[in-house]
N, C-alpha and C positions, 0 to 999 in steps of 0.2 A: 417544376414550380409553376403555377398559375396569374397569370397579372386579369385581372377581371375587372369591366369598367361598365357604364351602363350608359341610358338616356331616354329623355324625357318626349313626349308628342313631338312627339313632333306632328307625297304627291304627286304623276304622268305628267309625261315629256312630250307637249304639243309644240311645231313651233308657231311663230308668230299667225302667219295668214300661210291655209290652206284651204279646197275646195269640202264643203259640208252638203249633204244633202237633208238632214235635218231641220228644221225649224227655217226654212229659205224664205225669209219676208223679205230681205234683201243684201243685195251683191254690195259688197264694201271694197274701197282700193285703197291702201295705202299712199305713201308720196313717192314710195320707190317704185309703185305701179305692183306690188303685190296685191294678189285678190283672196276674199274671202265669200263664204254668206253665213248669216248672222240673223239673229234678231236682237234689235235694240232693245234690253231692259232698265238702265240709266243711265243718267247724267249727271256725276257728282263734279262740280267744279272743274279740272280739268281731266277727268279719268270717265273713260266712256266702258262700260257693261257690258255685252257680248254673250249670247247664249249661244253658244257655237257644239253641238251632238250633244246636247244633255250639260253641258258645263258651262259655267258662266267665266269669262275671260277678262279681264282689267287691262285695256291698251289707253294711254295719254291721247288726248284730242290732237297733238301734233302729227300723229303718223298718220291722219287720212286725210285722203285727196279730200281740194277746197270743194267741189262738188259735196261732198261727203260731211263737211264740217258744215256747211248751208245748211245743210240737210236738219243737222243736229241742231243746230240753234232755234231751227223753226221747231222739231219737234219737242225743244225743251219749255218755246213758249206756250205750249197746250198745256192746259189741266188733264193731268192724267193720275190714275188710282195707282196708290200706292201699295198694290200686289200685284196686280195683273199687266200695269204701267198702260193699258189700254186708255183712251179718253173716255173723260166722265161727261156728264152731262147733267143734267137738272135736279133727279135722283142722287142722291151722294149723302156721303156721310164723311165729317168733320172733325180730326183729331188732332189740336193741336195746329202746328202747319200745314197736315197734309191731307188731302183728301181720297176718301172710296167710294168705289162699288158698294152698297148697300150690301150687294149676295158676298163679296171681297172683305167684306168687312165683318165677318165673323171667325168665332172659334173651330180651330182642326180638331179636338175633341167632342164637342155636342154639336157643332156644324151651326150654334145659335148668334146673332149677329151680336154682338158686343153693345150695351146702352150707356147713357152718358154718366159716364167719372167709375165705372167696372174698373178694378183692379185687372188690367194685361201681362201677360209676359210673352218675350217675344225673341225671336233667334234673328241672325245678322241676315237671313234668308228672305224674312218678309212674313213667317211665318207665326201664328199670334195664335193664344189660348190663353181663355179665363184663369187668372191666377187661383181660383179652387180647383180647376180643373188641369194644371200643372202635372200632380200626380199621376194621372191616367196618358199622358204622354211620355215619347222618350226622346232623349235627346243624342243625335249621334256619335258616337264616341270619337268621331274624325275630325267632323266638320259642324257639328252643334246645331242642325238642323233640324228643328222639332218635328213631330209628326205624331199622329194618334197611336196607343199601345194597341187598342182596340180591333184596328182595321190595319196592323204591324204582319206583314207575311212569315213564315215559321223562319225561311233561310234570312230575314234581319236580323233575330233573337240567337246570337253567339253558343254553344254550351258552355263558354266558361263566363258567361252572362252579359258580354258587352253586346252593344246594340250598330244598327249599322244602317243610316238612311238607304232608298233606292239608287241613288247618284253613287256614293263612295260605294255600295256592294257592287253595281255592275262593274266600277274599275279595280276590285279587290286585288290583291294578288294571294294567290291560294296555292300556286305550284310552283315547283324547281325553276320551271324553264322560264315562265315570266319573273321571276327573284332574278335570276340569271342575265336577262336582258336590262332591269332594271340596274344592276351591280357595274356591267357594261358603261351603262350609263357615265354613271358616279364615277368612274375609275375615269373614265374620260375627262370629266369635270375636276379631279384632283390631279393629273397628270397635267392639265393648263396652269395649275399653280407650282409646279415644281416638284409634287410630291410624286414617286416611285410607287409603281406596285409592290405586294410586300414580298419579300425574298425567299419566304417559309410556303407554303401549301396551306391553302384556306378555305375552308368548306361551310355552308351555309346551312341554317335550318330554319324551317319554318315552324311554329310551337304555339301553343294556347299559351293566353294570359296565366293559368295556372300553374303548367310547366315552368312558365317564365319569370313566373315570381319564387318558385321554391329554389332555382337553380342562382336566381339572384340572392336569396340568403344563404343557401349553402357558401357562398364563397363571401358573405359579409358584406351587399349591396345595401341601397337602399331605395325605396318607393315601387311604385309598380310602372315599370318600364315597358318601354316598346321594344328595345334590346338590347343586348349583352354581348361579349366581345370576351372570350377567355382562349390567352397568348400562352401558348407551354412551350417553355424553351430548353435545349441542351445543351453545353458548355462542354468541349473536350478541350484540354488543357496542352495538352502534348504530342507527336506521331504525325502522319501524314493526313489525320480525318482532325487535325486544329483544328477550331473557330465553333461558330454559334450555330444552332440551328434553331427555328421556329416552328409551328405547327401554329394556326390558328382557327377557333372556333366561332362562327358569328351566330348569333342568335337573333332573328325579328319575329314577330308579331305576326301569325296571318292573320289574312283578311284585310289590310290596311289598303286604304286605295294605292294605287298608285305614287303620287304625287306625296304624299307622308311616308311612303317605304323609300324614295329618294333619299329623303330628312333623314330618314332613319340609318339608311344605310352611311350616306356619308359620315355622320356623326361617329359611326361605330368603326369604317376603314380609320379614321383618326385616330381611334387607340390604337388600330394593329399599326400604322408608322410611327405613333409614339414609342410603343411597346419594343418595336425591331430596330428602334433605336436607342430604346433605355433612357427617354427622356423622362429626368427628376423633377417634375412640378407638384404644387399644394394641387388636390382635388378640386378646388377650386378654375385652378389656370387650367387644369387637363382638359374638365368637363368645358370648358369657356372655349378651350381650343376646339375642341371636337362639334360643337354649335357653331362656331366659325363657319365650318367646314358646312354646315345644315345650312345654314342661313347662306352663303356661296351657292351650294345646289338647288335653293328656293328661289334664287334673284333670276336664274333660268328662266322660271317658270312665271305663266302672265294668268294664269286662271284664280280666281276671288279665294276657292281653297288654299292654294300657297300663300296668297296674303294674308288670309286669316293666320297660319302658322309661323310665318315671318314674325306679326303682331305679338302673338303666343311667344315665342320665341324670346323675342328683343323687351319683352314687358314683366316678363316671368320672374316673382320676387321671390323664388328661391335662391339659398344663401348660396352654395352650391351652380347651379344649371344657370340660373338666372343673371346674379349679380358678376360669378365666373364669366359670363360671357359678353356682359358691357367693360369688365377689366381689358379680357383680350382683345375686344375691338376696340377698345381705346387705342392699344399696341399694334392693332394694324393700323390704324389710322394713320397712326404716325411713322410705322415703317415700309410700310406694302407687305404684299405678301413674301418677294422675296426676302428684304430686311428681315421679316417675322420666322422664317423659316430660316433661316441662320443663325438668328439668336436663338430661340429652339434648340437648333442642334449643335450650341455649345453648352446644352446639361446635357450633356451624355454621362450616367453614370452607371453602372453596371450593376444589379441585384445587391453582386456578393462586396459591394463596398460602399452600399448606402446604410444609414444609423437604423440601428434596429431598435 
């Protein structure tokens, strides 16, 4: 028999400060004397921006040396353009509160500057196109970073048609052994909370959105998933070979950066210790548990991609994925994790003696 569960969108494992040789406008230290280099691209209130190899990082203005924090105050008193964050000067264009670069200040489709009260649209990136001109752009299936269809390289454009910015393709994961290292990961990250590795033999695959939707209605899913988790187990009753055994299957998404195959995977280890323990919840509490477990592997992570996915995550008004998973964290809130994992594992109930 088959127990099959899925999940929604849900991202790489940098840690806090290491040495970059990218983008070196400057050397940053935190307060424990950790170093990094960086380029500064904002300053929201107290979370400072961070373009560290191509990725932009979210660290609180608390963890860097007061050297470092000077630093920041001065450069947040400059007028600086709200794409390039470089300072403006006399030339500029005015939107609202913030100011551009005139050449900054146009559409990634026709490359033409934007005139006053144009309809925009615009991604959390910084990245802006004519709302006519919406169409002729894609939007990345990861991280919702617009860019032109136009001037879009063949390896972005998926065969089962999703789309895929420059940033999330380079950190894809496409093969066994990086799945592999990422799974590593995850399992490390559920092993701090109490939970075991699973008991049964588990093998992974990597699959098109295609694959991954027909195998999700074969077994009675629903929506178009990042992945799938189908648990076969066997029950010997009597004799020296008693007890259960598992087999499980996990299904992800290729192509998913890095830091979203985390999400992913955690999300999906949560049904196989659900599963090998026969825990009886509404689809509701499962899925809410197994986001749990996403949102845990995302608070890891300091790069702008995970907190977009957190956001996604914790705001998501499906009835299902969504609201399931502000239930269960209410329930840790109030119990921790181990509390939560105890009560958990008093629904154990077995297939053959659940209400059919």
């Amino acid at each position: 028999m088959k127990i099959s569960d899925s999940r929604i969108p849900g991202v790489f494992f940098l840690g806090l400060f290491f040495l970059s040789s990218l983008f070196a406008e400057r050397t940053w230290t935190t307060t424990e004397g950790g170093r990094t280099v960086g380029e500064l691209i904002s300053i929201d209130g107290e979370q400072v921006t961070l373009l560290i190899e191509g990725r932009e990082y979210i660290f609180p203005v608390s963890r860097f040396s007061a050297p470092d924090r000077a630093y920041l105050q001065n450069w947040q008193k400059e007028e600086r353009c709200g794409v390039c964050r470089k300072k403006v000067g006399v030339e500029k264009m005015q939107a609202g509160e913030r100011v551009f670069h005139s050449k900054c200040f146009s559409c990634l489709v026709c490359e033409r500057p934007f005139l006053d009260r144009q309809p925009i649209r615009r991604d959390e990136w910084g990245g802006m196109v004519h709302s006519e001109h919406f169409r002729h752009a894609h939007s990345c299936g990861s991280c919702g970073r617009l860019f032109s269809a136009k001037r879009a390289k063949l390896e972005q454009i998926y065969a089962d048609g999703r789309v895929s910015c420059l940033v999330c393709l380079r950190e894809s994961v496409n093969d066994v052994a990086t799945l592999d290292a990422v799974a590593k990961r995850v399992r490390g990250g559920m092993a701090e909370l109490g939970l075991p590795t699973p008991v049964g033999p588990l093998t992974m695959r990597l699959v098109d959105q295609k694959t991954l939707n027909q195998e999700v209605e074969r077994v009675h899913g629903r929506g178009s998933l990042r992945g799938l988790t189908l648990t076969t187990f066997r029950t010997v009753t009597g004799g020296p070979k008693a007890g259960t055994s598992f087999t499980h299957q996990v299904w992800v998404l290729a192509g998913l950066p890095v830091v979203e195959c985390v999400s992913v995977l955690a999300h999906e280890f949560g049904h196989v210790w659900l599963n090998e323990n026969f825990i009886d919840m509404s689809p509701p509490s499962v899925e809410g548990f197994c986001n749990l477990l996403s949102m845990h592997a995302l608070n890891k992570d300091t790069s702008k991609l995970a907190d977009i996915l957190r956001k996604n995550l914790a705001m998501s008004e499906d009835r299902v994925y969504g609201r399931g998973f502000r239930e269960m964290d209410k329930k840790l809130q109030k119990l921790g994790w181990p509390g939560l994992i105890r009560d958990l594992s008093t629904r154990r109930v077995p297939l053959s003696k659940r209400a059919r």
